[in-house]
VEXNU-697863 format. One record per residue (C-alpha): x, y, z; residue in one letter. Coordinates in Angstrom, 2 decimals, decimal comma. Example, Ala and Ser with C-alpha at 12.3 -4.5 7.8 and 13.67 -1.06 7.14 Angstrom:
# VEXNU-697863
[[12,30; -4,50; 7,80]; "A"] [[13,67; -1,06; 7,14]; "S"] 
This chain:
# VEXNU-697863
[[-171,63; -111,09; -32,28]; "X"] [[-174,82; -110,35; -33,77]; "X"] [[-177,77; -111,49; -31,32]; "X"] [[-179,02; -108,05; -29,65]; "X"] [[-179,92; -109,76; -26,72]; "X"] [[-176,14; -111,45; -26,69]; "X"] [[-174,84; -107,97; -27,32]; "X"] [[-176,52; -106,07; -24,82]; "X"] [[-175,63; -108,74; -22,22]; "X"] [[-171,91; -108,48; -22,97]; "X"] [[-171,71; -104,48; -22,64]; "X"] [[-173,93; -105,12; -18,93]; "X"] [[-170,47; -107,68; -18,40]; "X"] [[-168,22; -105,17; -18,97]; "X"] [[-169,51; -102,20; -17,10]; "X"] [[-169,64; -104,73; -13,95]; "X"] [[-165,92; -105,72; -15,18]; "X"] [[-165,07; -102,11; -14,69]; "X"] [[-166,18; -101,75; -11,49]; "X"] [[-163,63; -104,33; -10,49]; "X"] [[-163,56; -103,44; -6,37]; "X"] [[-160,25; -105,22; -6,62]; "X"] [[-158,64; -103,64; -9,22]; "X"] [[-159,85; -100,28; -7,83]; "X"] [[-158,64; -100,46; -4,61]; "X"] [[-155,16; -101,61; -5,92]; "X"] [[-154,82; -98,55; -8,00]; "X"] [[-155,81; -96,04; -4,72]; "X"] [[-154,53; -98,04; -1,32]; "X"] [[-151,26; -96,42; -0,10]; "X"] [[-149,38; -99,83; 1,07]; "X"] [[-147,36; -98,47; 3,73]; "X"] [[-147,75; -99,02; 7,75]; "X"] [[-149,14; -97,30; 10,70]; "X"] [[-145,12; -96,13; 12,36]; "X"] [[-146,18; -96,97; 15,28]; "X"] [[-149,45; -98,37; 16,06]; "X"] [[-151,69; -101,18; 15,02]; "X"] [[-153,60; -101,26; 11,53]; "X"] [[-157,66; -101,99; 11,82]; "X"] [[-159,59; -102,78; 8,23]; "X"] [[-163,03; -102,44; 8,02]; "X"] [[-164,84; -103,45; 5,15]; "X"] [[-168,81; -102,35; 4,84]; "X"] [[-171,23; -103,30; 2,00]; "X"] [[-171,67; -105,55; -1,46]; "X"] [[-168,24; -104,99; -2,02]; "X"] [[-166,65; -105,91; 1,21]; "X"] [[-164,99; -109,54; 0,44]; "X"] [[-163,38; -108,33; -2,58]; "X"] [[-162,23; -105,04; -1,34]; "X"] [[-160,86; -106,56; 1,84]; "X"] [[-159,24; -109,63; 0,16]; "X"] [[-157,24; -106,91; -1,59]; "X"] [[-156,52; -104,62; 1,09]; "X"] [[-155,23; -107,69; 3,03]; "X"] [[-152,54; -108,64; -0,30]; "X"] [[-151,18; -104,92; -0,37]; "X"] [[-151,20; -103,88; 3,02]; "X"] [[-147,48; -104,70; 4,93]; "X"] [[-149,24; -105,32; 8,05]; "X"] [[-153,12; -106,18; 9,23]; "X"] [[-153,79; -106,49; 12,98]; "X"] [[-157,73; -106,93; 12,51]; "X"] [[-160,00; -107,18; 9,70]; "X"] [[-163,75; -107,32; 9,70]; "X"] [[-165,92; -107,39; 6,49]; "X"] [[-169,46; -107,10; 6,44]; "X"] [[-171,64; -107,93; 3,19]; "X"] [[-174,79; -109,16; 1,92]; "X"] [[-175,62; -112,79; 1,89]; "X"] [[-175,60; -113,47; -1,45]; "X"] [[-171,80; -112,18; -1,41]; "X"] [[-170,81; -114,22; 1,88]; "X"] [[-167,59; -116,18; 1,72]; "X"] [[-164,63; -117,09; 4,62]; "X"] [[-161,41; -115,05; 4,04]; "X"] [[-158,72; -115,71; 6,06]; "X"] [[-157,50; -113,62; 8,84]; "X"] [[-161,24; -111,63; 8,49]; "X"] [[-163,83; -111,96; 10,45]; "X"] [[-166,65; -111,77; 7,94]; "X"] [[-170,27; -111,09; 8,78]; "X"] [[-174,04; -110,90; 6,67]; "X"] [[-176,11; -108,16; 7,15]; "X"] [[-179,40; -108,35; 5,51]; "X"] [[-180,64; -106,26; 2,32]; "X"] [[-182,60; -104,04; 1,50]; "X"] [[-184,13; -103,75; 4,82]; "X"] [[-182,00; -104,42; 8,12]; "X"] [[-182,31; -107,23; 10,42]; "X"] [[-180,91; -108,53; 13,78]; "X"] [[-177,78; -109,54; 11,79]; "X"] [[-177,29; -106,03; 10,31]; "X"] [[-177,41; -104,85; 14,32]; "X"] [[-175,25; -107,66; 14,70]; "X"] [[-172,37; -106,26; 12,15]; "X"] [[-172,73; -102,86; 13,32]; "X"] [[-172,23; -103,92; 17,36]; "X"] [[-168,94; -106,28; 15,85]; "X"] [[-167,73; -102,50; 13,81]; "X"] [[-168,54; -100,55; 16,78]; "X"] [[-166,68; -102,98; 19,00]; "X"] [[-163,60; -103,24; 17,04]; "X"] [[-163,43; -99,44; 16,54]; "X"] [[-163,64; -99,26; 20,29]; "X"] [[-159,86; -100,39; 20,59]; "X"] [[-158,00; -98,10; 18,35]; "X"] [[-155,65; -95,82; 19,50]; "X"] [[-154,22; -92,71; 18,60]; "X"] [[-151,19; -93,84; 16,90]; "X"] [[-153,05; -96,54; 15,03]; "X"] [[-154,43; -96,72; 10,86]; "X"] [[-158,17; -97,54; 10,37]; "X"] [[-158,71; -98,42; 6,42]; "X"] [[-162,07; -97,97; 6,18]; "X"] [[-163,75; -99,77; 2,72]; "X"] [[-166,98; -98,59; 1,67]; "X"] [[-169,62; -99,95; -1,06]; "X"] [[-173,05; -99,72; -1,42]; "X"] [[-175,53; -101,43; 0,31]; "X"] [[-173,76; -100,36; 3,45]; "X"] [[-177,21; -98,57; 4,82]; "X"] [[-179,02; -101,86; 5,72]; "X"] [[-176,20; -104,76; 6,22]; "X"] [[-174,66; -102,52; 9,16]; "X"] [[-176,67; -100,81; 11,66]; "X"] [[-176,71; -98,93; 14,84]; "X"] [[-179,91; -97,68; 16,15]; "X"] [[-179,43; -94,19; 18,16]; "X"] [[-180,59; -94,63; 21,69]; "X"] [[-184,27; -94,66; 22,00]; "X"] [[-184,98; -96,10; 18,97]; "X"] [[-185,60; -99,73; 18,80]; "X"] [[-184,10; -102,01; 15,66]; "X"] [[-188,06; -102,80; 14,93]; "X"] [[-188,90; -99,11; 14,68]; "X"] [[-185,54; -98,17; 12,38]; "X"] [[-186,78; -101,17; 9,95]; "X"] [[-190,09; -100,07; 10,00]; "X"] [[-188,61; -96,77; 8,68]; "X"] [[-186,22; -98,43; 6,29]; "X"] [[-189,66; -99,83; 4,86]; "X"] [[-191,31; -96,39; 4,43]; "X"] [[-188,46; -94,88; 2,97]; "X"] [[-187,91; -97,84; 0,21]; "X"] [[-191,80; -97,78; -0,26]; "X"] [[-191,80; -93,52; -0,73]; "X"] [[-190,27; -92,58; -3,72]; "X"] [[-187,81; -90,73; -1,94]; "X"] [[-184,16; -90,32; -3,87]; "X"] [[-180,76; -91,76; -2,53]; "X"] [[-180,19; -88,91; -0,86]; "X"] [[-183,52; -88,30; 0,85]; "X"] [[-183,74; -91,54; 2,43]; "X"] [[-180,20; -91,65; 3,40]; "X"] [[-180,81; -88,08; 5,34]; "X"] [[-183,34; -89,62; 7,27]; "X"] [[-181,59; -92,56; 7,91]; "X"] [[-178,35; -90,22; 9,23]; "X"] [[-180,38; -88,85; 12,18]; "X"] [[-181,52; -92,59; 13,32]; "X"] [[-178,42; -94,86; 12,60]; "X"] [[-175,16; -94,24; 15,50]; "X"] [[-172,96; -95,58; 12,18]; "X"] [[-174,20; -93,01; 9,76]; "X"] [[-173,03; -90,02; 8,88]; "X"] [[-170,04; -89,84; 10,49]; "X"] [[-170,15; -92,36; 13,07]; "X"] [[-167,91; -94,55; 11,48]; "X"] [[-165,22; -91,75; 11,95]; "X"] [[-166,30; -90,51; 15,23]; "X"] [[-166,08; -94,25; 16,74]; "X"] [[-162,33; -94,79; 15,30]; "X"] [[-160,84; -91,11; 16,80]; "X"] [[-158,29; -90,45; 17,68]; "X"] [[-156,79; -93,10; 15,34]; "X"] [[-156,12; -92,20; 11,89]; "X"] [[-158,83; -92,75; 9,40]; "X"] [[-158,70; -92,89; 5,83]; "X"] [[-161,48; -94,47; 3,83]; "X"] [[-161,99; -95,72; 0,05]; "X"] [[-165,45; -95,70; -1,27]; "X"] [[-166,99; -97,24; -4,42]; "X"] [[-169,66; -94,85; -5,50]; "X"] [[-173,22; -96,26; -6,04]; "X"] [[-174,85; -93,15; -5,87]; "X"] [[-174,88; -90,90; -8,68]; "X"] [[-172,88; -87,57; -8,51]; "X"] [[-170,73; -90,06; -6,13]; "X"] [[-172,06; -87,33; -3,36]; "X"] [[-169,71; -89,21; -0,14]; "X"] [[-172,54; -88,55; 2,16]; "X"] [[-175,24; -90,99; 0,49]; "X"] [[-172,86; -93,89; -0,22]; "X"] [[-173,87; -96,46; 2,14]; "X"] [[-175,31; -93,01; 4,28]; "X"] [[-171,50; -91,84; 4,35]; "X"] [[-170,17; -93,70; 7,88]; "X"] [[-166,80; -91,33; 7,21]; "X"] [[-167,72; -87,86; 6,25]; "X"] [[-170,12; -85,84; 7,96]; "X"] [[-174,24; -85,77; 7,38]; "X"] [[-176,02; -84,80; 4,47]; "X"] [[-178,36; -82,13; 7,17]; "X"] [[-180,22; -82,12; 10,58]; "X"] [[-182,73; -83,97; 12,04]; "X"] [[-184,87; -80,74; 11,18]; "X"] [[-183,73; -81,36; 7,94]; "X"] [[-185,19; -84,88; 7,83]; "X"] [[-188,56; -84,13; 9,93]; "X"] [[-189,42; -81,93; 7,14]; "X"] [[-188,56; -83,78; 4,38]; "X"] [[-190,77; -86,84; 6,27]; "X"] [[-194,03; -84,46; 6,51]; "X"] [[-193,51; -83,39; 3,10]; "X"] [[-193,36; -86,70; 1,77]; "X"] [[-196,48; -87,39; 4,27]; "X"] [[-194,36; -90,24; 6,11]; "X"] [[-194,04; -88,22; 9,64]; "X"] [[-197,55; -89,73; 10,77]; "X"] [[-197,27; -93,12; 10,43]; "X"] [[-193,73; -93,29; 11,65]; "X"] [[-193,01; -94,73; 15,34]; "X"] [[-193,61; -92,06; 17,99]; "X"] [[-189,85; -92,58; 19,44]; "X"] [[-188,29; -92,04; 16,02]; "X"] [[-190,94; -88,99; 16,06]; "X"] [[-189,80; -87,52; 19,39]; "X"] [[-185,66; -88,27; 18,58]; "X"] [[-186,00; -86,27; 15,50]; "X"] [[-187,97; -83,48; 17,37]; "X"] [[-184,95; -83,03; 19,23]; "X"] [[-181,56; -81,32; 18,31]; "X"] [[-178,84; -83,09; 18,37]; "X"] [[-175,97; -82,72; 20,70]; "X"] [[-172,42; -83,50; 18,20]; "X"] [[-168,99; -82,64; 19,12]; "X"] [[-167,21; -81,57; 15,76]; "X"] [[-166,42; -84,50; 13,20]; "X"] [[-162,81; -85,48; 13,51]; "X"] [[-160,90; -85,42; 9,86]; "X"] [[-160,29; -87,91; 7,66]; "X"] [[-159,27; -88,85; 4,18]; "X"] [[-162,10; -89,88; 1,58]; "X"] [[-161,54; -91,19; -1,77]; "X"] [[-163,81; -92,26; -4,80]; "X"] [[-162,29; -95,42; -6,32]; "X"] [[-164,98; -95,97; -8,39]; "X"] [[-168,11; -94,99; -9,85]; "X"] [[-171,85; -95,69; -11,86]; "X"] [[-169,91; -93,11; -14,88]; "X"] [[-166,78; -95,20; -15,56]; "X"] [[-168,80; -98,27; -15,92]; "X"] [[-170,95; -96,13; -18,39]; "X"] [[-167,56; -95,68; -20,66]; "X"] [[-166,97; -99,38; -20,04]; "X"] [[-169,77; -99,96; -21,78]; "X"] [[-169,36; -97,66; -24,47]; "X"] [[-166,43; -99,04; -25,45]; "X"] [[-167,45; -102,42; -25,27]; "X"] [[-170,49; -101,83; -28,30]; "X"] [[-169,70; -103,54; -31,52]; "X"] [[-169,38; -101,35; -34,67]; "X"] [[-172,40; -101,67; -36,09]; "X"] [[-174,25; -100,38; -32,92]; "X"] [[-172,67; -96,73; -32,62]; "X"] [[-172,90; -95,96; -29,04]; "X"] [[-173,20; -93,01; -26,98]; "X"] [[-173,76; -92,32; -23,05]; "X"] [[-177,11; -90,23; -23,70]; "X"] [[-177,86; -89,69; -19,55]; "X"] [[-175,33; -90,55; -16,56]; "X"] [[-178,12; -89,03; -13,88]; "X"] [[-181,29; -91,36; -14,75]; "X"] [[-182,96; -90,76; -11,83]; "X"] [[-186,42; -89,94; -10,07]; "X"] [[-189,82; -91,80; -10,58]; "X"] [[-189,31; -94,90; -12,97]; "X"] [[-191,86; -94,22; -14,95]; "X"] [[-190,63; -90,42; -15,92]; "X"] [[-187,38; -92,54; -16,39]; "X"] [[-189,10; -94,84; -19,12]; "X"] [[-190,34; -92,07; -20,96]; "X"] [[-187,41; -90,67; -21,34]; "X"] [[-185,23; -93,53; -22,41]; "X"] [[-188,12; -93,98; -25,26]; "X"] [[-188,09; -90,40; -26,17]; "X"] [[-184,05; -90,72; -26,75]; "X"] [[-185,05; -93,94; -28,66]; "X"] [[-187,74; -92,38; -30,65]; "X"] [[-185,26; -89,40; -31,36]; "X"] [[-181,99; -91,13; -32,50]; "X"] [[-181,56; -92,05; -36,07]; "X"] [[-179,88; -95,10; -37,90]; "X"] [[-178,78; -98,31; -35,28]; "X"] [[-177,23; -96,79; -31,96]; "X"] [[-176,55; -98,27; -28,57]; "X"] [[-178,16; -95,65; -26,18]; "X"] [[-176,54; -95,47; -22,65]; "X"] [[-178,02; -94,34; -19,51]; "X"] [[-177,08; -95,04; -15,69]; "X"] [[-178,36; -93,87; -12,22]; "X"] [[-180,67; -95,41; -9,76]; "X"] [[-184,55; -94,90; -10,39]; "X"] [[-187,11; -95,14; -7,69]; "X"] [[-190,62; -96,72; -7,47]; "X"] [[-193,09; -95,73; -5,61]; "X"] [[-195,29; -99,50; -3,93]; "X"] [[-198,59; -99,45; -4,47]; "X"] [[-199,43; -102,91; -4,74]; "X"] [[-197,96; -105,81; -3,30]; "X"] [[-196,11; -107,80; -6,00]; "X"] [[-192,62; -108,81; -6,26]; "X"] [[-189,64; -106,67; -8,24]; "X"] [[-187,59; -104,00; -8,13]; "X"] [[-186,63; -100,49; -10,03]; "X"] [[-184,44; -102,10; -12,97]; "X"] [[-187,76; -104,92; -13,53]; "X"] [[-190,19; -102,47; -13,45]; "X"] [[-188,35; -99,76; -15,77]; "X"] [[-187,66; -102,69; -18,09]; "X"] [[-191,48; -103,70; -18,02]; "X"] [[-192,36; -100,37; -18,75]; "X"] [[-190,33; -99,72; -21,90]; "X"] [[-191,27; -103,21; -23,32]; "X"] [[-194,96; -101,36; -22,86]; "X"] [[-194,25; -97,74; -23,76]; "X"] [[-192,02; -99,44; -26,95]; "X"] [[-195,42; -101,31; -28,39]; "X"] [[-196,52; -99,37; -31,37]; "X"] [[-193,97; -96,55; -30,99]; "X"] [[-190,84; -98,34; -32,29]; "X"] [[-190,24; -101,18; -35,07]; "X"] [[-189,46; -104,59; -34,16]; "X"] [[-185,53; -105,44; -34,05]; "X"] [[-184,70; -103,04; -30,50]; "X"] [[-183,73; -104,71; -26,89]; "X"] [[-183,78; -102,96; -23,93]; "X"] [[-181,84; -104,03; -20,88]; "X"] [[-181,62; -102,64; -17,17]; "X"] [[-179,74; -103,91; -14,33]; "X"] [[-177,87; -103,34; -11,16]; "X"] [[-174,79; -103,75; -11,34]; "X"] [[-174,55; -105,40; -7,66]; "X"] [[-176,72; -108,71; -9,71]; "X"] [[-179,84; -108,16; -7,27]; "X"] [[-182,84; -106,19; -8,26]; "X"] [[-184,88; -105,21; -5,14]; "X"] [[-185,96; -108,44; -2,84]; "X"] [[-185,54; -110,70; -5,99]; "X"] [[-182,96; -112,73; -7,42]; "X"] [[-183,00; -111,09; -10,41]; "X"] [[-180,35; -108,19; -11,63]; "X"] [[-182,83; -106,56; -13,69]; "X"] [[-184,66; -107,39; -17,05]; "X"] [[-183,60; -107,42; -20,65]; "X"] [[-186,70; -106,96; -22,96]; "X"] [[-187,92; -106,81; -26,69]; "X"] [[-190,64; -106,53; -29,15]; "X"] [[-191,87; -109,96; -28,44]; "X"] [[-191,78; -109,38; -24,60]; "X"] [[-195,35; -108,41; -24,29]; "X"] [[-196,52; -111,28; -26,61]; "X"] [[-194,89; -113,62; -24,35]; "X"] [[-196,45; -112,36; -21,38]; "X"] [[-199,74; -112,64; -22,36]; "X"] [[-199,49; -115,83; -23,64]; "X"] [[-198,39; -117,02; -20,42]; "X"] [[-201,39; -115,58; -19,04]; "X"] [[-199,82; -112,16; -17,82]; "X"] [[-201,32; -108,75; -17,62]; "X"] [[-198,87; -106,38; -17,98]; "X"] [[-201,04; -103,31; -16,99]; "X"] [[-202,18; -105,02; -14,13]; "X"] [[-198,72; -106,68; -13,44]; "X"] [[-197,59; -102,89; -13,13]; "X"] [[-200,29; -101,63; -11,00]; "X"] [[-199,36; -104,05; -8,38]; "X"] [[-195,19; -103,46; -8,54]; "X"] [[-195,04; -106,84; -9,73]; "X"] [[-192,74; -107,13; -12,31]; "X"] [[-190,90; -109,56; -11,13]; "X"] [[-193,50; -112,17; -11,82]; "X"] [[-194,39; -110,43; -15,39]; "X"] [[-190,84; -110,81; -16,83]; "X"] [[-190,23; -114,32; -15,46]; "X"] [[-193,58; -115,39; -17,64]; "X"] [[-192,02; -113,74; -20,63]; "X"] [[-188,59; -114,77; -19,87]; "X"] [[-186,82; -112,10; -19,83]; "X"] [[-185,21; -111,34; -16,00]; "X"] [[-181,86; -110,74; -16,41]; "X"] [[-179,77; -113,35; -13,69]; "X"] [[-176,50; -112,92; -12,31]; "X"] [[-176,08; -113,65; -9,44]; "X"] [[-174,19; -111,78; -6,92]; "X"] [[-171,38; -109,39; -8,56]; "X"] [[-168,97; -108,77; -5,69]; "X"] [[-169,65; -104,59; -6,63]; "X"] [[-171,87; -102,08; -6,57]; "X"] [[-172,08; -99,41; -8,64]; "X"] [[-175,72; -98,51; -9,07]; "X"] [[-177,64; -98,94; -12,14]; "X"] [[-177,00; -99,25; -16,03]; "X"] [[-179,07; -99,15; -18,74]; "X"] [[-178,60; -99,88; -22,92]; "X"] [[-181,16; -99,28; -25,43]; "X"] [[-180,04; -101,04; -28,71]; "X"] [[-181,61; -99,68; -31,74]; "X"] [[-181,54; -101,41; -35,26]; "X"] [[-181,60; -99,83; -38,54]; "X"] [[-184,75; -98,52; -39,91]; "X"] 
């Protein structure tokens, strides 16, 4: 294989290939049954069908199973009820799923097993508004945070103090049964807390915490006055009961997968496993490692970026990072590199897309189609930019979730 384009699309393949939720499970899952009681899977997030259809082959003995996922990843499985929530922002359905989870959890008993199966994505399909706080108002929050430029972590702190599910509530609903839950990491330092705002382990701070944060991100005004006055107020918690967390897999083993996957005559290297923070500071330094190396190379990087919205066009962070190295690369770099970004769930912010894979000629393409790609930036709206040149990168739904990866393929000078 000698087509960049061909090459960097095969090492994207097998970094999703790694994160197999299947295979991952299989290799973690203790098979045996509850001794006495009734065993309850729950499966929560992109991963949820796959994750579940596994737990269901290795498990002796399944007396209910609910999955919840995002459309795009919506299929029957037998003996499941399965149920869409909606991405990135939540919807009636994503109160739906969380009423079905907080139903079924409702019924356990001490003797029984709850299997709890996390992914990412889990923050918006299933929801729970605390009391007070109307599912309008928590979406209208959702927005802000997407819109802020707040990290992973930030946003899911916020949404901890707002959400009955998060943080913990998973795990609180299910005692006094026994919970143990496997997670597939889409967060970056696979920090338990932030993946899918960490339903089974307890909350990344206080609603203190996550007032200040707000006003120092200048969100607190504009935010509803009920979500206001809730997170004026301390919260009341009885101790969270244990339970048993594992990682199954994460954004860093996909990274290897990757790495190994690099023909010959690209040496390859992971260069940054934490890209993360403002996509533009991102870009830069992507370009910089570019700039830097020497000879061809396959330069690896993999996080989760954030953009801040200031204009009203269509994309998301792995677009608009792409875009922005096909503009940073323009006189910097000789013709013969390809850049490609993508998540690694196959959906790119509110777009079909997975990401972007761009070149040399990307710019000249866009303009020729009548683009602006300064503009095109200005307004978030990559999306539209890389669709003139041709160059979104389409998948289609994955099945996993395991944040963000990035190559940089560098020819010969």
């Amino acid at each position: 294989m000698r087509d960049p384009r061909a090459i960097a699309r095969s090492m994207f393949n097998a970094a999703v290939r790694r994160a197999d939720p299947a295979e991952a499970l299989r290799s973690h899952l203790q098979p045996q049954a509850a001794e006495n009681g009734r065993c309850f899977v729950v499966a929560v997030g992109k991963a949820a069908i796959p994750m579940m259809r596994e737990a269901l082959q290795l498990l002796p003995r399944v007396d209910a199973a609910l999955a919840v996922t995002n459309p795009e990843n919506l299929c029957a499985l037998e003996g499941t009820t399965v149920i869409a929530g909606s991405h990135p922002l939540p919807d009636a359905s994503s109160a739906a799923a969380g009423k079905a989870v907080a139903d079924l959890l409702r019924q356990v008993e001490a003797e029984d097993r709850v299997v709890a199966l996390i992914s990412g994505g889990g923050s918006s399909l299933m929801v729970q508004p605390e009391e007070g706080i109307a599912l309008e108002d928590l979406t209208r929050v959702n927005a802000a945070l997407l819109a802020s430029g707040l990290s992973i972590g930030g946003m899911n702190l916020v949404r901890q103090q707002i959400d009955a599910l998060k943080g913990g509530g998973l795990l609180r609903l299910a005692f006094p049964a026994t919970v143990e839950a496997y997670v597939l990491s889409d967060v970056i330092g696979d920090d338990l807390r932030a993946i899918a705002s960490g339903p089974t382990v307890s909350p990344i701070g206080t609603r203190a915490d996550a007032a200040r944060l707000l006003k120092g991100a200048n969100l607190w005004p504009d935010l509803p006055e009920n979500v206001r006055a809730s997170l004026s107020e301390p919260a009341d918690l009885a101790p969270l009961p244990p339970a048993e967390n594992r990682i199954i897999g994460s954004n860093r083993s996909s990274l290897e997968a990757m790495r190994d996957a690099a023909p010959k005559h690209y040496p390859a290297r992971i260069v940054n496993d934490g890209l993360i923070g403002n996509v533009a500071e991102a870009a830069e330094t992507i370009l910089q490692s570019a700039k830097e190396a020497e000879g061809p190379a396959a330069l690896i990087f993999g996080g989760e970026t954030t953009v801040q919205l200031r204009g009203g066009g269509r994309g998301g962070r792995n677009q608009e990072l792409a875009l922005r190295v096909a503009r940073g690369a323009e006189g910097l770099l000789d013709p013969g590199w390809v850049f490609l970004s993508g998540g690694t769930d196959g959906r790119d912010g509110p777009t079909e897309a997975a990401g972007g894979i761009v070149d040399a000629g990307t710019l000249p393409r866009l303009m020729k189609a009548g683009g602006n790609p300064e503009q095109m930036l200005q307004n978030n709206d990559s999306h539209t930019a890389l669709k003139l040149a041709d160059d979104l990168l389409m998948t289609g739904g994955t099945g996993t979730n395991v944040a963000d990866v990035q190559v940089f393929l560098r020819p010969a000078s």
